[in-house]
C-alpha positions in Angstrom: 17.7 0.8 -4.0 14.4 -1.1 -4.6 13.2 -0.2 -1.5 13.4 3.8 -2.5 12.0 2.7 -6.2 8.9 0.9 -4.4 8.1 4.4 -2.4 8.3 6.6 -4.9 6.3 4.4 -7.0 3.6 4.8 -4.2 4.1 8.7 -3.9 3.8 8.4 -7.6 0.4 6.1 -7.8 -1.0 8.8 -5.4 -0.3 11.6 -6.9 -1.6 9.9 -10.0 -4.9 9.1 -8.5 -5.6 12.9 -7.7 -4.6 14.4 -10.7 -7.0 12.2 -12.4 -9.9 12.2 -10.2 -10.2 9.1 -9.2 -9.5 9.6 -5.6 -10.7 12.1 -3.6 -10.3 11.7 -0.2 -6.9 13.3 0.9 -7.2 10.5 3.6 -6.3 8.0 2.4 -4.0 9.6 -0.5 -2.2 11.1 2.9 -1.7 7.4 4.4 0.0 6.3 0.7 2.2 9.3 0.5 3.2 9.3 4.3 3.8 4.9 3.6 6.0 6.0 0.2 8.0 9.0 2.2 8.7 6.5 5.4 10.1 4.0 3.3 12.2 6.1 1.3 13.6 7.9 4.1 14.2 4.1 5.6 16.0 3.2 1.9 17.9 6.4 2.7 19.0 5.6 6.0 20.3 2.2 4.4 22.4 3.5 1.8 23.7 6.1 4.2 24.8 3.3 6.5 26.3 1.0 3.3 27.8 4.2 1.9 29.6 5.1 5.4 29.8 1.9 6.7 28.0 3.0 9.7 27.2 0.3 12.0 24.4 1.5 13.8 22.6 2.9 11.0 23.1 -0.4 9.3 21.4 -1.9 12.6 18.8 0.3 12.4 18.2 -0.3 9.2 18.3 -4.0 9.5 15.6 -4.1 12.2 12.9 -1.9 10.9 13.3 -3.0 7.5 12.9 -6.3 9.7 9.4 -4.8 11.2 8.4 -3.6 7.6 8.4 -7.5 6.2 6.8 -8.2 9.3 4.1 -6.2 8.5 3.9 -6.5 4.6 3.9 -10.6 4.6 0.8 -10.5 7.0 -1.0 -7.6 4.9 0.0 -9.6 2.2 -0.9 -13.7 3.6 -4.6 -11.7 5.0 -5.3 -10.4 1.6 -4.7 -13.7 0.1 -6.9 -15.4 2.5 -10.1 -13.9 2.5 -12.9 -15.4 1.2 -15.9 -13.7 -1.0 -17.6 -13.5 1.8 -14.6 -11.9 4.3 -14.4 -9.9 1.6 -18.2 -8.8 1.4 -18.1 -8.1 5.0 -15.1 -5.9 4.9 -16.5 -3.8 1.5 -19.9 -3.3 3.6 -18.0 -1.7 6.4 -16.1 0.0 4.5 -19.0 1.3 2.7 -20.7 2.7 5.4 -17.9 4.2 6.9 -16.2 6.7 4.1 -18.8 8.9 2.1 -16.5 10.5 0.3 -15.0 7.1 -1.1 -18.6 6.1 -1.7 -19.7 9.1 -3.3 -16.2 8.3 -6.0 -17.1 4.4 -6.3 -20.5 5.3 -7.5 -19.4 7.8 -9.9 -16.4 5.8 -11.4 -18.6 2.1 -11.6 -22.0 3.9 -11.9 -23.9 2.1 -9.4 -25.6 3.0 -6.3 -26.3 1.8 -3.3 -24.3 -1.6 -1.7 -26.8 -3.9 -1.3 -29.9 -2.0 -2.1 -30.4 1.4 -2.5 -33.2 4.4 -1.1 -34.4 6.9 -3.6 -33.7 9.3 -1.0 -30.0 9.1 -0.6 -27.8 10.6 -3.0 -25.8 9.3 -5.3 -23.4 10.9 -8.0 -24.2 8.4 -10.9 -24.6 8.7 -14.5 -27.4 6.2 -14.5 -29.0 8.3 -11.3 -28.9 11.6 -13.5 -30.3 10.1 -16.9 -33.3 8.0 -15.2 -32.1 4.5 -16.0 -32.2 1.9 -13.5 -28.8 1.7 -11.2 -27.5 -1.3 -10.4 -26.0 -1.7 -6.5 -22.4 -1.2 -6.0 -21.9 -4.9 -4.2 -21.4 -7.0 -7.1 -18.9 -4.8 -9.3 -17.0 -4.0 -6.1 -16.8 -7.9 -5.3 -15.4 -8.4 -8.6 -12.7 -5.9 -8.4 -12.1 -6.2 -5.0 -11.2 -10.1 -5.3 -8.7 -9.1 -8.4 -6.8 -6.4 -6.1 -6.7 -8.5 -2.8 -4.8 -11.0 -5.7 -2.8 -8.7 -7.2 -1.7 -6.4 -4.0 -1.2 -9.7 -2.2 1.0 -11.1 -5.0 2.9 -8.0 -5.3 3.0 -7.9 -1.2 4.6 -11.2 -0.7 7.4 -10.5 -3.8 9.0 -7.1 -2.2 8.2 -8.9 1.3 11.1 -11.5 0.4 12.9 -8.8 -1.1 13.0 -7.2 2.4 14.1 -10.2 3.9 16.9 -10.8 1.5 18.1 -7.0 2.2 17.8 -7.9 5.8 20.0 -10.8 5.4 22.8 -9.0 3.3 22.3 -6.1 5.8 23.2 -8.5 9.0 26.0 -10.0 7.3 27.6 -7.3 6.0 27.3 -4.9 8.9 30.5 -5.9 10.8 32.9 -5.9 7.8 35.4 -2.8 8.1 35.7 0.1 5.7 38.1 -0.7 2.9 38.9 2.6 2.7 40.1 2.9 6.7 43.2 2.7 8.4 43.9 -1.1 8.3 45.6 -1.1 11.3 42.1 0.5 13.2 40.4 -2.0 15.7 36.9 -1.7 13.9 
C-alpha cells in the first residue's frame, strides 16, 4: 500500500510541475511518470499476490521490490555523500547538457550563465529583459542543490527500509496456505 501511495505521489509531483510551468522538458517529466507507473504496477502485483495468495507473484514481488531497495539506498547513500564540489561538477554537466532545463533554471532563479555568462547567448531572465546586472546560475543552484541531495537522500533511505521491511514480510509470509482453501490441500 505505501509502495502504490509513493508512485502516485510521483505521477502526482509531475503532473504538478507541468501544470505550473516549472518544468518543461517532457524528458525528464517522462522518466518520473514512467518511475511512479512501474512502481505502482509492482505495488499491484504485490497486493494481487497477498490477495490470492499467489506464490509466484509474491516471489516476484519480493525480488524486484528487492532490486528497487537496491537501487534506491545507493541513489539515496550517493546523494548523501557528495561534496560541494561533486556537487559543482555534476550541476556543470548537467548544465551544459539540457538547454531546455537551462533555459527554465534561469527563468525560475533569474540568473544567467553557470559560471560566467556571454552577452551573446540567450537567456530567458527577468534581470536580462530589464537591463540589470544578472547574477550566474552556479551559486543559487549550489545552494538548492545541496538542500535537495539532503532532502531526496533522506526521504530515499526512509521508503528504502520500508522496502526492505515489505521484503521481509513478503518472504515470510509467502509459503503460508490460503485460509480460505481446502485444509486438507497439499499447498
Amino acid at each position: 500500500m505505501l509502495l502504490q501511495l509513493v508512485s502516485l505521489l510521483l505521477i502526482g509531483i509531475a503532473a504538478w510541475g507541468i501544470g505550473f510551468g516549472l518544468i518543461s522538458s517532457l524528458r525528464v517529466v517522462g522518466v518520473v511518470i514512467a518511475v511512479g507507473i512501474f512502481l505502482f504496477l509492482i505495488a499491484l502485483v504485490g497486493l494481487i499476490g497477498a490477495v490470492k495468495h499467489h506464490q509466484v507473484l509474491l516471489f516476484f514481488y519480493m525480488i524486484i521490490l528487492l532490486l528497487v531497495f537496491i537501487v534506491q539506498f545507493s541513489v539515496s547513500c550517493a546523494c548523501l555523500a557528495l561534496n560541494e564540489e561533486q556537487q559543482g561538477q555534476l550541476l556543470e554537466v548537467g548544465w551544459n547538457n539540457t538547454a531546455s532545463a537551462r533555459d527554465d533554471i534561469q527563468r525560475n532563479l533569474n540568473c544567467c550563465g553557470f559560471r560566467s555568462f556571454n552577452a551573446n547567448d540567450t537567456c530567458l531572465a527577468s534581470c536580462m529583459k530589464s537591463g540589470h546586472p544578472c547574477s550566474t546560475c552556479a551559486p543559487i543552484i549550489g545552494k538548492y542543490a545541496g538542500e535537495v541531495l539532503r532532502f531526496v537522500g533522506g526521504i530515499g533511505l526512509f521508503f528504502s527500509f520500508t522496502e526492505i521491511l515489505g521484503v521481509w514480510l513478503t518472504y515470510r509470509y509467502r509459503n503460508q496456505k490460503d485460509p480460505r482453501a481446502n485444509p486438507s490441500a497439499f499447498l
